[in-house]
N, C-alpha and C positions, 0 to 999 in steps of 0.2 A: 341484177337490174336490167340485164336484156342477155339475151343466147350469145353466149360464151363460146359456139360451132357455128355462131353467121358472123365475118369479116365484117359482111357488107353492112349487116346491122351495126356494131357495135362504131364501124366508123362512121355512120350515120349520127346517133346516138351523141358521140364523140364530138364532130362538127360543128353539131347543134348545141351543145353544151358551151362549147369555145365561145360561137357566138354570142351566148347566154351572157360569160363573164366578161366579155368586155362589154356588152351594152352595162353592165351594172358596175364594170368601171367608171364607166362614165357618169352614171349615176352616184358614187364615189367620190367623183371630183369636183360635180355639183354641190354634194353636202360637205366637203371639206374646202370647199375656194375660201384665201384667205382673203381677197373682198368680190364687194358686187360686181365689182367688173368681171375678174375673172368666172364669177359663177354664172353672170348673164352671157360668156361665150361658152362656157362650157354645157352651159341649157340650149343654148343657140345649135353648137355642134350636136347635140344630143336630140334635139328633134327637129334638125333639116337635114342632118345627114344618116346618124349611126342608128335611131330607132325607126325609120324609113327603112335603112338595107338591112336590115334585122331581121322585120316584119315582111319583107321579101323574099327573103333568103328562103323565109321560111314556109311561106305562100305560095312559090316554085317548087320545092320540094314537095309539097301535098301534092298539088295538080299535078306535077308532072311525072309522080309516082305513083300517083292514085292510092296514097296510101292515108290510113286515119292518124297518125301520129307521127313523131318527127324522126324514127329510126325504122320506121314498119307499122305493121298491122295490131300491134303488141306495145301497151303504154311502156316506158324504160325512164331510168333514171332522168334525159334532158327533158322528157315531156313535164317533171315536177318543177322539173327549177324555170322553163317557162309559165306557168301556170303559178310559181309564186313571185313571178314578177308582175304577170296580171294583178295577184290581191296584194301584195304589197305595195307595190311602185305604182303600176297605171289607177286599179281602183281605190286608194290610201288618202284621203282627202285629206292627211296632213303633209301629204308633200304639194307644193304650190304649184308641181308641174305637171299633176296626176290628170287635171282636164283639160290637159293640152294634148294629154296620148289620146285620151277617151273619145275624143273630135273623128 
């Protein structure tokens, strides 16, 4: 899922991937809060703090790499698991909080 002889790749890769899992902890906690309170802070935390520096983290890395994908020049394993949080999570119009990313 990405070169096995570049470090620098695979802890790219690697970073981004972390990132990945706790944004969708979070999404997680959302669909598991045992009421509405808790789930309206946990949407609350979820799109004014952790899918903002997500979606930065990962924004910096492009630009500042100038690279097409989130480990290099070469799709790798985190570039899937971002891109199924796009069609699940952001574009999924049965989550309630898909067009609040989509904004």
């Amino acid at each position: 899922m990405y070169n096995l002889k570049d470090p620098v790749e695979m802890y790219r890769a690697d970073s981004a991937s972390e990132v990945f899992f706790d944004l969708w902890g979070q999404v997680a906690k959302i669909n598991a809060a045992p009421t509405d309170l808790v789930k309206m802070a946990a949407l609350d935390a979820l799109m004014t703090q952790i899918l903002p520096k997500s979606l930065q983290f990962l924004e910096n890395r492009l630009k500042k790499l100038n690279i097409r994908y989130v480990s290099g020049n070469n799709l790798c394993y985190a570039d899937f698991c971002w891109a199924s949080f796009m069609v699940t999570i952001a574009l999924n119009s049965n989550f309630s909080f898909s067009g609040g990313i989509q904004s």
